[in-house]
BAROVO-811160 format. One record per residue (C-alpha): residue number from 1; residue in one letter; x, y, z. Coordinates in pm, whole numbers, plus 50000, padded with zeros to 5 digits. Last residue first. Layout:
<voses>
<vose NUM,"A",<X,Y,Z>>
...
</voses>
This chain:
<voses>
<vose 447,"X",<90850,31294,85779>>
<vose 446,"X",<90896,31554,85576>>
<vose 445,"X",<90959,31879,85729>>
<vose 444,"X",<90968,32158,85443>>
<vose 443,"X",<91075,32513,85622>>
<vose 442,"X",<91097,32726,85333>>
<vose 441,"X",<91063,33119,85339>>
<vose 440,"X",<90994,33272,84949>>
<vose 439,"X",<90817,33594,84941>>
<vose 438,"X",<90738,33780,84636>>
<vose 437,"X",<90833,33424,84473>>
<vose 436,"X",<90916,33478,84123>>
<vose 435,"X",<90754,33236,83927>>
<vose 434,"X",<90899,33058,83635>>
<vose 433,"X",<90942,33217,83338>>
<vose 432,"X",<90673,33062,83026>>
<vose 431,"X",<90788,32817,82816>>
<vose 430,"X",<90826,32849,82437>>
<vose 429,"X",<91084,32682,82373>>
<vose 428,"X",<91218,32957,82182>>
<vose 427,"X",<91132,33194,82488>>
<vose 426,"X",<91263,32938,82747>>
<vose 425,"X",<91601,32932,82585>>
<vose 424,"X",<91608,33299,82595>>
<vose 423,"X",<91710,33517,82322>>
<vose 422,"X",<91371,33496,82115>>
<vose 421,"X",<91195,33306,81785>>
<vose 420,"X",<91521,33270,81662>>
<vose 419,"X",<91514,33200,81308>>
<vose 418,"X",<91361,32970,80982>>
<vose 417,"X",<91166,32778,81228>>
<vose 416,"X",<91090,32446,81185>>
<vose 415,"X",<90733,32250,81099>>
<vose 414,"X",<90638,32492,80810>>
<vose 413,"X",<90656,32219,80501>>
<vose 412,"X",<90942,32448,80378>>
<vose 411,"X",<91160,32491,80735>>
<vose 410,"X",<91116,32081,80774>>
<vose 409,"X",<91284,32029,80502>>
<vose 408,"X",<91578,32271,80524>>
<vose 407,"X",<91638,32105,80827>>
<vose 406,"X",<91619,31754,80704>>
<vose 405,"X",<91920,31792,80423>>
<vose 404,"X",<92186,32076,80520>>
<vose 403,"X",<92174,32101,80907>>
<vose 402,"X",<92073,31682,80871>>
<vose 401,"X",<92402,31636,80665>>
<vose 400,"X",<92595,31917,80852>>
<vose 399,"X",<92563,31664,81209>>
<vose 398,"X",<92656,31370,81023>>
<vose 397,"X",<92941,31501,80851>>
<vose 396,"X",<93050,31650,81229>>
<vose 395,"X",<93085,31469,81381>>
<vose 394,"X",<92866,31083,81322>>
<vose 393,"X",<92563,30919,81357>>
<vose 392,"X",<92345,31244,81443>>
<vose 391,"X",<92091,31206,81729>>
<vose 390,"X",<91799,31468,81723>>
<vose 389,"X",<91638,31550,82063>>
<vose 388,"X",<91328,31531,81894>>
<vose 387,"X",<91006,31789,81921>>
<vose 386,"X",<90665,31794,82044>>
<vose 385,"X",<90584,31432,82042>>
<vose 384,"X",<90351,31147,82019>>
<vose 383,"X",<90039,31375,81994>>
<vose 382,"X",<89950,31296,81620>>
<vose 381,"X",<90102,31583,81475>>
<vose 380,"X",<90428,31571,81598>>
<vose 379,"X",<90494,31162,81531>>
<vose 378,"X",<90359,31180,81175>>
<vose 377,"X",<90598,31482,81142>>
<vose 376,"X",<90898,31330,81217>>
<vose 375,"X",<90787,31040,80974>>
<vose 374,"X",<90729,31263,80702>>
<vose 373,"X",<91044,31434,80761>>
<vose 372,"X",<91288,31140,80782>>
<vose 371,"X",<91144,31028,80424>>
<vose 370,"X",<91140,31375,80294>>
<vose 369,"X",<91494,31452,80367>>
<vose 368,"X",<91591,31045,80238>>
<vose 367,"X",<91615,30764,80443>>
<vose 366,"X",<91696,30632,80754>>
<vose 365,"X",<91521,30645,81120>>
<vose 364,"X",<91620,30572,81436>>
<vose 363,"X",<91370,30565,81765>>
<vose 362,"X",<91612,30543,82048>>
<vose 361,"X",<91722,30216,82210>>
<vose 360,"X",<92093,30254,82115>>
<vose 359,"X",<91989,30479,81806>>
<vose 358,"X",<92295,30402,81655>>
<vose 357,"X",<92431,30011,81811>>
<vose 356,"X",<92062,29917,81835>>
<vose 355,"X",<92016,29759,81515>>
<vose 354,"X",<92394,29606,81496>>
<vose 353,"X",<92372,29492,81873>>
<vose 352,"X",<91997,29287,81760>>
<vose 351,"X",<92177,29168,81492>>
<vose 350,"X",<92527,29032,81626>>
<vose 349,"X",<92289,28896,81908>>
<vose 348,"X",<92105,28681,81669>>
<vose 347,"X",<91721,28600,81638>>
<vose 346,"X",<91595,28955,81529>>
<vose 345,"X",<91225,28933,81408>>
<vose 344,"X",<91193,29346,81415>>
<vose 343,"X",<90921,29358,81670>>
<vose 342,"X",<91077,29103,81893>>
<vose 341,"X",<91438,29179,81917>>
<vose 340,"X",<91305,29555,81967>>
<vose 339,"X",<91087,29484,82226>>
<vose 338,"X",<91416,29345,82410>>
<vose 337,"X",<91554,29668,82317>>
<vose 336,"X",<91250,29881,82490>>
<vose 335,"X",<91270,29667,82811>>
<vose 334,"X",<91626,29695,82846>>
<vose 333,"X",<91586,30064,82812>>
<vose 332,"X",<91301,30038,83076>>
<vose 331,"X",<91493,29871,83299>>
<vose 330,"X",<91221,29841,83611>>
<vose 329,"X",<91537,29950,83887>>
<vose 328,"X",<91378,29819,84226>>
<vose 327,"X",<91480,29479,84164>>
<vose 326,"X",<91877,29599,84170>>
<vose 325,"X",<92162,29319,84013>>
<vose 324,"X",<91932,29266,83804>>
<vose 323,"X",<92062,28946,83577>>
<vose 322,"X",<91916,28941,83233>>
<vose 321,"X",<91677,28687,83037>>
<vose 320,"X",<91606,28552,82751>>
<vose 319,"X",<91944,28542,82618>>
<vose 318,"X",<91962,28658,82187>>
<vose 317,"X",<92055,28316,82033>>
<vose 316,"X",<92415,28313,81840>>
<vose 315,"X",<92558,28477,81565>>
<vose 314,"X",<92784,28666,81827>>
<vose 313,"X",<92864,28343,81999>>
<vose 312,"X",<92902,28471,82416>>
<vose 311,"X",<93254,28488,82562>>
<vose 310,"X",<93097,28823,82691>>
<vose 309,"X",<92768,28845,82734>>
<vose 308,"X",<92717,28956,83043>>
<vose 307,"X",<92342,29005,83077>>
<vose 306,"X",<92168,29381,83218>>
<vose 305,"X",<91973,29427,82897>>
<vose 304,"X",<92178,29783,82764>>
<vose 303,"X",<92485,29694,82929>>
<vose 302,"X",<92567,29342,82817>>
<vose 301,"X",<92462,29478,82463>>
<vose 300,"X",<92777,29705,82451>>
<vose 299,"X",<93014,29473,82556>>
<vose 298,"X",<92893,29180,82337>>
<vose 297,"X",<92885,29452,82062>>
<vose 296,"X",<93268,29574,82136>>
<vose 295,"X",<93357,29213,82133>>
<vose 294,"X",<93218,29150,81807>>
<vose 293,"X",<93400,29475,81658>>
<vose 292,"X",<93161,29721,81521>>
<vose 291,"X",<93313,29884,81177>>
<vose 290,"X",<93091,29767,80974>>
<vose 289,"X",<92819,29852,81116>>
<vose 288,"X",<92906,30174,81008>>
<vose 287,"X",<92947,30081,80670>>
<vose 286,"X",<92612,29973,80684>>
<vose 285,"X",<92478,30278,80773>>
<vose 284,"X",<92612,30508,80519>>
<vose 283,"X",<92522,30215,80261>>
<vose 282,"X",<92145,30238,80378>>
<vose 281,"X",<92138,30666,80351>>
<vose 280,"X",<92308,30609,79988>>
<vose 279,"X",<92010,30374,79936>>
<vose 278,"X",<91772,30583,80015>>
<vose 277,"X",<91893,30920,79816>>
<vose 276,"X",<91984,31216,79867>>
<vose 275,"X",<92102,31139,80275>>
<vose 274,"X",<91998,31120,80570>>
<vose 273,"X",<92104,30878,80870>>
<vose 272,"X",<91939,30990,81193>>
<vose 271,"X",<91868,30834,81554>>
<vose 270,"X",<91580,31022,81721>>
<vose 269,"X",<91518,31059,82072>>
<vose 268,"X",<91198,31166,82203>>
<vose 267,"X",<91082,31508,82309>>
<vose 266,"X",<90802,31608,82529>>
<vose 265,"X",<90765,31950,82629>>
<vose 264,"X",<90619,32048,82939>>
<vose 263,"X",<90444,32385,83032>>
<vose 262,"X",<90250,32369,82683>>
<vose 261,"X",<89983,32050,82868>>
<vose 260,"X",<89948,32292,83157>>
<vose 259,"X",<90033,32266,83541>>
<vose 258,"X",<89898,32311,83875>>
<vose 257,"X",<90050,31980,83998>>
<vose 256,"X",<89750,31798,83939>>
<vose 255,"X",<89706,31890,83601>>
<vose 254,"X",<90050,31766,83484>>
<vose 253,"X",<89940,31400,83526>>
<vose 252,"X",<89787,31399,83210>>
<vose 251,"X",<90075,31503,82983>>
<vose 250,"X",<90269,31249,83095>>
<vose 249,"X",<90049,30949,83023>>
<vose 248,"X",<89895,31122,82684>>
<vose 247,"X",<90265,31123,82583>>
<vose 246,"X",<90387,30764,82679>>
<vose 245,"X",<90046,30635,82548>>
<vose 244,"X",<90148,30817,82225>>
<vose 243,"X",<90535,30715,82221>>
<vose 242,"X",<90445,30371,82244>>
<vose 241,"X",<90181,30383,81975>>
<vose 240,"X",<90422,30550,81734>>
<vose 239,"X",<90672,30291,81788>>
<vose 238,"X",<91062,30290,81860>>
<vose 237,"X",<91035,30523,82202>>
<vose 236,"X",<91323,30653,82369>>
<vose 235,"X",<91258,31003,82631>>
<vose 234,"X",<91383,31314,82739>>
<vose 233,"X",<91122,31515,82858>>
<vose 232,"X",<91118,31898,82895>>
<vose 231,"X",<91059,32152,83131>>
<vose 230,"X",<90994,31901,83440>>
<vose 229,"X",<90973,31959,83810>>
<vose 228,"X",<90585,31789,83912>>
<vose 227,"X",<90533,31598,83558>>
<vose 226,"X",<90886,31437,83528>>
<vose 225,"X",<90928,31392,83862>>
<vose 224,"X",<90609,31118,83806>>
<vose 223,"X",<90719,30997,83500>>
<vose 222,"X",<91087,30884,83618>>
<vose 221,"X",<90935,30717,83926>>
<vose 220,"X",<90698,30545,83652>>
<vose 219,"X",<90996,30463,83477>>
<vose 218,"X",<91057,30684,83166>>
<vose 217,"X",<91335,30911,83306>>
<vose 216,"X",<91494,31166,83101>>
<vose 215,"X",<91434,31461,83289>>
<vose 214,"X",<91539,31825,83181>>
<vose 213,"X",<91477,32157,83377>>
<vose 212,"X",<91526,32490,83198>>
<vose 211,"X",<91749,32719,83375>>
<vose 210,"X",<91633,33003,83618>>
<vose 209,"X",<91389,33312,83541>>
<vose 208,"X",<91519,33341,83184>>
<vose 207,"X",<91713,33687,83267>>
<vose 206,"X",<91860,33501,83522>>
<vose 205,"X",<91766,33471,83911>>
<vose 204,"X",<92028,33641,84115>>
<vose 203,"X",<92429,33532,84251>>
<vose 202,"X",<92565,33433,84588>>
<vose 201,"X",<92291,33143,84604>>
<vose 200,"X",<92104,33201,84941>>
<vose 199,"X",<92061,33059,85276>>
<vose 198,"X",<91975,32764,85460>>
<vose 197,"X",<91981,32391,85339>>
<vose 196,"X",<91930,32062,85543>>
<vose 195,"X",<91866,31790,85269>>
<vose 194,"X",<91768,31395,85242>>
<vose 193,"X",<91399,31358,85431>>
<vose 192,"X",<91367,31770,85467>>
<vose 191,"X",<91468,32046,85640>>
<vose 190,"X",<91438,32428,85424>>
<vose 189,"X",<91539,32766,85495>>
<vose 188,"X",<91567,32924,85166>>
<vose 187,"X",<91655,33303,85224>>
<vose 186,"X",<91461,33546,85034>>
<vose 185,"X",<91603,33819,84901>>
<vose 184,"X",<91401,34106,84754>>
<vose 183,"X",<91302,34290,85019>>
<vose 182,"X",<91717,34278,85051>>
<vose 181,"X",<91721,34549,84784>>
<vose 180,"X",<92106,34549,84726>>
<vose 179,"X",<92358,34791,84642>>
<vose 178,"X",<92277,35102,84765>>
<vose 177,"X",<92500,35405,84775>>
<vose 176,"X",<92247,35652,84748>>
<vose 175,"X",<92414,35821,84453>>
<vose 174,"X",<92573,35439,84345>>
<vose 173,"X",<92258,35254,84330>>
<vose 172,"X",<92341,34890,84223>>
<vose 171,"X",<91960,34813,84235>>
<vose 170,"X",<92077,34432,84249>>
<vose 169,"X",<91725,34290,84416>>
<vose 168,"X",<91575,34296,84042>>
<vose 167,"X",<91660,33977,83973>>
<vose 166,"X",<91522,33830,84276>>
<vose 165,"X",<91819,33659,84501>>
<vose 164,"X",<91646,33309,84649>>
<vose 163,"X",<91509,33240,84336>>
<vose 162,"X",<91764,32978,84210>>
<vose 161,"X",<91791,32849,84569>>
<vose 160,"X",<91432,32754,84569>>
<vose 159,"X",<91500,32587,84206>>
<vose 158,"X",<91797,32352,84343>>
<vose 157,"X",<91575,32301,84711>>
<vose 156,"X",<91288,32169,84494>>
<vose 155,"X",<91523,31969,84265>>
<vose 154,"X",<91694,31801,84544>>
<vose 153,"X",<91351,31700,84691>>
<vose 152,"X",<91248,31535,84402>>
<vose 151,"X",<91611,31363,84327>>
<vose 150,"X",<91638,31214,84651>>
<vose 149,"X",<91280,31053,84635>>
<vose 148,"X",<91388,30961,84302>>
<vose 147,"X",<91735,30786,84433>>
<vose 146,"X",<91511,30584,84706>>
<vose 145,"X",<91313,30408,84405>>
<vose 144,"X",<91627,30325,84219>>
<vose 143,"X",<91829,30166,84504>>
<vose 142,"X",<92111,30380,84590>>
<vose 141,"X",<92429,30259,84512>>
<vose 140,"X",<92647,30092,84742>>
<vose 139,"X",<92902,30158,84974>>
<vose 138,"X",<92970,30515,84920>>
<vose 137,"X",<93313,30683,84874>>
<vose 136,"X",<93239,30891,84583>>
<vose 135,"X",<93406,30709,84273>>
<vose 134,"X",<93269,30344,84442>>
<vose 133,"X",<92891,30481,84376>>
<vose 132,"X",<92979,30541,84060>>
<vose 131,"X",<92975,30144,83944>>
<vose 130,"X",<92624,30118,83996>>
<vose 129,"X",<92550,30306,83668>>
<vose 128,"X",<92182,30419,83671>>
<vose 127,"X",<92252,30750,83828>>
<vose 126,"X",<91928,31008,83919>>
<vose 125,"X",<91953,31235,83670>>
<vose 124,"X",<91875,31588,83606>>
<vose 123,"X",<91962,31733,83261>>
<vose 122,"X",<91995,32131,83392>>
<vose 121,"X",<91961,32370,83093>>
<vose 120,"X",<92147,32693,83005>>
<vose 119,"X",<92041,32989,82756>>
<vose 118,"X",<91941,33306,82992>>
<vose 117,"X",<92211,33579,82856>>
<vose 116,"X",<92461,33288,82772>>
<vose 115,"X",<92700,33419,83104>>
<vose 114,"X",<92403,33404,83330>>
<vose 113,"X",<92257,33097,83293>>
<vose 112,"X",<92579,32950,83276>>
<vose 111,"X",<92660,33098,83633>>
<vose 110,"X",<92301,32944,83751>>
<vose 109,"X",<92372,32626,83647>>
<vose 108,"X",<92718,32589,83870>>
<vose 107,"X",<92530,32771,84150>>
<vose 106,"X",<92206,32551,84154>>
<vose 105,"X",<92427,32196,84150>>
<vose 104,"X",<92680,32298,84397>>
<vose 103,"X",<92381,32413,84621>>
<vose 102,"X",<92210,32130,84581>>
<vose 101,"X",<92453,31843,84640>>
<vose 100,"X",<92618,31604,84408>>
<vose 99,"X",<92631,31236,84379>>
<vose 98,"X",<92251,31100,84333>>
<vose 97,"X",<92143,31424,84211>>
<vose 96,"X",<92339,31372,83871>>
<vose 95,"X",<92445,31668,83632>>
<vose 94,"X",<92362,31629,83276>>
<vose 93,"X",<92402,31909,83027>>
<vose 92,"X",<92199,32169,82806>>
<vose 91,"X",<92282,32487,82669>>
<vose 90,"X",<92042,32637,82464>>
<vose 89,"X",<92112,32789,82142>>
<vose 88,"X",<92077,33142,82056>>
<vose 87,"X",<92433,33351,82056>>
<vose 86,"X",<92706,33121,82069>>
<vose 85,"X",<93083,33170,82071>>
<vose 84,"X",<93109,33333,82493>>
<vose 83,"X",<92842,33035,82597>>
<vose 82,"X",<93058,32757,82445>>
<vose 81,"X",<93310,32800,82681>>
<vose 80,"X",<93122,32761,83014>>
<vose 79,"X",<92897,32508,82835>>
<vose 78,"X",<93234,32318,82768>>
<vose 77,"X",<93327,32302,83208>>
<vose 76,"X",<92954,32191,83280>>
<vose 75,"X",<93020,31890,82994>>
<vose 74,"X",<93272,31762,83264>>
<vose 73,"X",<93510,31597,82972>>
<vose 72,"X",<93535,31269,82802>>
<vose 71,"X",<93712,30951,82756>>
<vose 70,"X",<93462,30669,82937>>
<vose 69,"X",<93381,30507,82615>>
<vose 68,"X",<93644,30579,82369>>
<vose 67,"X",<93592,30203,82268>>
<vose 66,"X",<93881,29941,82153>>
<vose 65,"X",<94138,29897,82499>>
<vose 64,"X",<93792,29963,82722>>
<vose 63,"X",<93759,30200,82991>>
<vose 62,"X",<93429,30100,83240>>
<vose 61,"X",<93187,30361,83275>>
<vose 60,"X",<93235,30452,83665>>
<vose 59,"X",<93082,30840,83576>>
<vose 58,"X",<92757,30941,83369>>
<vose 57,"X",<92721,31222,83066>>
<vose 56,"X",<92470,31310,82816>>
<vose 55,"X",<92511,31680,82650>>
<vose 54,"X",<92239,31820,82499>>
<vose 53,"X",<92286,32125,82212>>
<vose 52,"X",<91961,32278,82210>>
<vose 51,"X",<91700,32476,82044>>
<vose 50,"X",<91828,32404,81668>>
<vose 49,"X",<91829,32676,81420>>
<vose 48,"X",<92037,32428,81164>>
<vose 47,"X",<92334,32744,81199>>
<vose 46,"X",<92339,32690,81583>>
<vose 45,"X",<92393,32301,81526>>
<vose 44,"X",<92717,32399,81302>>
<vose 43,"X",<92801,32671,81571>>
<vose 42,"X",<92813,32410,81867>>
<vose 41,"X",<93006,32176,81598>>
<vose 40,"X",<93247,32408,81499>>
<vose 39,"X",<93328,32552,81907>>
<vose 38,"X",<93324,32187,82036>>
<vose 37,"X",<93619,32119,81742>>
<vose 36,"X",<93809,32440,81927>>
<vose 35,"X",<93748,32303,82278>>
<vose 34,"X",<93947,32001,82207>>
<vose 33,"X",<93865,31719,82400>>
<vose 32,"X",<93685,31496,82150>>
<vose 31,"X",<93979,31627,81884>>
<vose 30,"X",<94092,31285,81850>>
<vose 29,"X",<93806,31112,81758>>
<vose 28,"X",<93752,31292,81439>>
<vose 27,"X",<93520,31121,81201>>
<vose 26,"X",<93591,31125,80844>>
<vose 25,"X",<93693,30806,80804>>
<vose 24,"X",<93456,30632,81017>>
<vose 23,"X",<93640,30414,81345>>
<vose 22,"X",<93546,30715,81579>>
<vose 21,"X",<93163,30601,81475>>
<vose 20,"X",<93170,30228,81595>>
<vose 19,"X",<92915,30345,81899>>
<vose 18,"X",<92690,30550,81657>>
<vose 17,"X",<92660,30885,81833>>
<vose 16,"X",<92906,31040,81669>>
<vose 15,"X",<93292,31115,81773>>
<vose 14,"X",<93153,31250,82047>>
<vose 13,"X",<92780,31254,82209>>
<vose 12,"X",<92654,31578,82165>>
<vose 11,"X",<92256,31547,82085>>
<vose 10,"X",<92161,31821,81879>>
<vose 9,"X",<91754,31899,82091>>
<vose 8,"X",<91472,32017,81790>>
<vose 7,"X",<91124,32121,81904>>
<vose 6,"X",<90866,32112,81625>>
<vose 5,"X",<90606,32376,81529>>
<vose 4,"X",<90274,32513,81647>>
<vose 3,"X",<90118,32746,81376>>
<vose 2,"X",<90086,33086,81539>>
<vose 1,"X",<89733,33201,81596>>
</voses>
């Protein structure tokens, strides 16, 4: 029986994923649109054997004179480029069902699918940010119980349409002059509480079936798509305890949607500073904190507990309270960093925006190779994860330091692979292809 190992996402978010990091020396802030800097650091993460390179993204973030928040490109457009320089890595970005439709979404996917030989991913989202309802036309944002009913049905008519064209439908029979066995197309008719969609997608299912499905939702809404349409989890927990009860919650709802405990992988976010020793690791990440401007912080905190706090004293009280502007959204980011405050004894804001401004929410650990490896193991062997979409503080020194440090850790206690365990995305995963529908004819009336 092969040993079970760990599950390792890069997360891409440029110029590191500590909010001070374009400040760093050897950061490069200015290349965060250059295709050529996406081509090192795709092929730095490919090197480290990781599954996936994860792209976050969101509209309506708010530009600011001393952030690069807000500065970056449609993540669909770099996948496109990154899959003609990469061989085995997934592919993974974040496309919203609040402000797209399902064709757009299942065709753009599909095409990446395609082009990396079965590699690409689809992050689905619902839209937290209030502010992108105004970039679309719409009044107001949807409230957050009404954008998962969206998203479930979305995602249905998304992976009908990916099957809608069997693989083996293109016979391209040039003696007979065939091109197409249309036994093997199904039309999606479907009718349903948000969507009215007939046809098919203009291209086939890929060689990995269709793309992996990512959710990063941890409300119980979030949970709950999670374990009906879900590949893999996305998820921020700080304790072991947390992320246990989060994993023996998710796990156990598969069953009644005809699923396994393997058909879902759960993987938690994990902010890393490595280095040879400890206290190099500690002076790594104080100099980043360095670098945080106050207002930056007050900015920065405001969003994560729903509080202006701007004008606030930085080495003031942390505010009990926040102000929901939507009662139907539970905040379970604002949740987790208010634990935080708690748990680690924080009293001022300055402190509780220093602790969170890396892992912002995420689990973060720093240390040495073996220190960030025993506890990444603790976590995978007691059922509180099967893999870490890995966070690295800074591009691309942080990024080589856990390619060159943790990796090579994990490979010699047998947790990581040493290669490619198969061309697909799902086969490395370890998923099994979705079903191909013999016959696939939708007419879904919800009332």
């Amino acid at each position: 029986m092969t040993k079970r190992q760990l599950k390792l996402g890069a997360f891409f978010n440029l110029p590191g994923h500590h909010f001070a990091s374009w400040r760093y020396p050897t950061t490069h802030p200015e290349r965060s649109l250059d295709l050529d800097y996406f081509i090192e650091l795709a092929q730095i993460a490919e090197r480290g054997k990781f599954d996936t390179i994860f792209f976050a993204d969101g509209f309506g973030q708010e530009l600011q004179e001393n952030s690069p928040s807000g500065i970056k490109l449609d993540p669909i457009i770099i996948l496109a480029a990154l899959t003609a320089v990469t061989k085995n890595i997934g592919l993974v970005a974040t496309l919203t069902t609040t402000y797209n439709e399902p064709f757009q979404v299942a065709r753009k996917f599909i095409g990446i699918d395609h082009l990396s030989k079965g590699r690409a991913a689809w992050n689905v989202v619902t839209s937290a940010n209030g502010k992108e309802s105004t970039l679309f036309g719409k009044e107001k944002h949807l409230a957050h119980a009404d954008r998962y009913v969206r998203a479930e049905e979305f995602v249905d008519v998304v992976k009908k349409l990916w099957l809608s064209i069997e693989r083996e439908a293109i016979v391209i029979d040039k003696e007979n002059g065939q091109y197409l066995d249309l036994n093997k197309v199904h039309p999606v008719d479907h009718e349903g509480l948000s969507f009215k969609v007939q046809g098919t997608l203009d291209a086939p299912a890929s060689p990995q079936g269709h793309p992996v499905i990512v959710q990063a939702g941890s409300s119980e809404a979030g949970k709950e798509l999670a374990a009906k349409t879900a590949d893999v989890v996305f998820t921020g927990w700080q304790t072991l305890e947390e992320a246990q009860a989060f994993y023996r919650d998710l796990k156990g709802r598969l069953a009644k949607y005809g699923r396994k405990a393997d058909d879902l992988k759960i993987m938690p976010g994990v902010f890393i500073t490595v280095a040879k020793t400890e206290a190099e690791a500690i002076a790594k990440r104080k100099q980043l904190n360095s670098y945080i401007l106050p207002d930056v912080g007050l900015a920065y905190l405001s969003h994560f507990i729903g509080a202006d706090l701007s004008g606030y004293d930085v080495d003031g009280p942390i505010p009990a309270h926040s102000d929901n502007d939507d009662p139907t959204n539970p905040q379970t980011r604002a949740n987790i960093v208010r634990g935080i405050a708690e748990r680690e004894g924080l009293q001022t804001i300055r402190e509780l925006y220093e602790f969170i401004a890396g892992a912002r929410g995420h689990r973060e650990i720093v240390g040495t190779p073996a220190q960030i490896a025993d506890q990444l193991q603790e976590w995978f062997e007691h059922e509180a994860a099967d893999g870490f979409n890995v966070m690295a503080p800074t591009f691309p020194d942080g990024l080589n330091d856990i390619v060159d440090l943790v990796i090579p850790e994990l490979q010699r206690r047998g947790l990581f692979r040493t290669e490619y365990e198969g061309n697909t995305l799902r086969e490395n995963l370890g998923l099994s292809l979705p079903i191909q529908p013999a016959q696939q004819t939708i007419n879904t009336i919800q009332s």
